[in-house]
N, C-alpha and C positions, 0 to 999 in steps of 0.2 A: 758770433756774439759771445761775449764774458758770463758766464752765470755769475755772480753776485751771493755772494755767503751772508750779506748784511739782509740784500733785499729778499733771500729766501725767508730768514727769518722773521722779515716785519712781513711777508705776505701771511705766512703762516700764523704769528699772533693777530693780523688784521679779518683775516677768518675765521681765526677762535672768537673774533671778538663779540661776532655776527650772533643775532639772534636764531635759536633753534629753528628750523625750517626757510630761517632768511638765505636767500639765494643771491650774491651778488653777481652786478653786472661787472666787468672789467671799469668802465665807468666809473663805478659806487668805490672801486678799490683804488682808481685815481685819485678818488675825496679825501679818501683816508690816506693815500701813501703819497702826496704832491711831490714827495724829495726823487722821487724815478720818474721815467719817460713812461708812457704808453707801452714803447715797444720794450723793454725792459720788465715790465710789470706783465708783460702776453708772455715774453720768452721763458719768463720764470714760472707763469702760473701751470704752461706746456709742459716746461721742464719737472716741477713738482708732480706732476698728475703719472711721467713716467717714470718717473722714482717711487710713485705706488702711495705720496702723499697730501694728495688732494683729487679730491672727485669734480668732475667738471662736464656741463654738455658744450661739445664743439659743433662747429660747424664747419663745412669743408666745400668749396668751388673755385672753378676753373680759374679766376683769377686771383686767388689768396696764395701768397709763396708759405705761406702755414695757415693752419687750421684756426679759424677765429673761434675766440672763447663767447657764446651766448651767455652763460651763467658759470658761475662757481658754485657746487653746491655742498660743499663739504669736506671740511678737514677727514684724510680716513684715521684708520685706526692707526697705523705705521706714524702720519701725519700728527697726531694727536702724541704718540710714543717719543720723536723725532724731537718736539717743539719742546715736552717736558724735560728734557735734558740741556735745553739750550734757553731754556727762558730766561732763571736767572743771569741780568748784566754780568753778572762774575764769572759767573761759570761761560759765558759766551766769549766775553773776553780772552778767557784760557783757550778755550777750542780755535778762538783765531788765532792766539798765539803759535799754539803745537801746528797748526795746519802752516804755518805761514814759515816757521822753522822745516818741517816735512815736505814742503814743497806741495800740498796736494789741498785742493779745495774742492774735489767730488764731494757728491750728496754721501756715497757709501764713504768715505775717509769722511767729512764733519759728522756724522751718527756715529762710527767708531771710537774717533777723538772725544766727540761729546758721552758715550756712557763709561768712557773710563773717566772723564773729569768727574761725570756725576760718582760714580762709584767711589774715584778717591773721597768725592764731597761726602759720602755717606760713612765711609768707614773713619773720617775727622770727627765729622759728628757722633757717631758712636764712641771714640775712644775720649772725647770732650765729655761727653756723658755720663759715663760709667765709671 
């Protein structure tokens, strides 16, 4: 399976979106995200939780080829770090630009890409300012 750099990012804003203590089911995250599959929306939730940015209870038996997700319960703190760098459209645009020029669409290269766009975005705005 393809990880997805679009639908990392809209799982990760569809979890911020969530009420404090609200716990989605994969389900709840198919209402909000219809434009991905099922399987698409589990590989990435997997995948996010072992990049260390999102907290999750799975479930795991003898016939599932992966770990089914019961709940989503949380952006972590990395997750929360992660998504502030890539929220704004502009800035997310860049980071798929530079990734797509670099050839690399890992979690660890888009966080990299994404705090140097934000970085450049902050040191604009400071010299726009001052």
């Amino acid at each position: 399976m393809v990880l997805s750099p679009d639908c990392v990012r809209d799982v990760l804003l569809a979890v911020e979106s969530s009420s404090f203590g609200e716990r989605l089911t994969l389900d709840a995250l198919e209402e909000k995200l219809p434009q991905y599959s099922e399987e698409d929306l589990w590989y990435t939730c997997l995948k996010l939780e072992e990049g260390g940015y999102l907290d999750l209870i799975t479930i795991t038996g003898l016939r599932m080829p992966m770990p089914g997700i019961k709940e989503i319960k949380s952006l972590t703190y990395c997750g929360h770090e992660f998504l502030d760098t890539v929220r704004e459209e502009s800035n997310w645009g860049k980071v798929k630009t530079v990734a797509k020029k670099a050839g690399t669409f890992s979690l660890t290269s888009l966080g990299e890409i994404a705090k140097e766009v934000a970085k450049a975005a902050i040191i604009s705005a400071l010299q726009s300012s001052l």
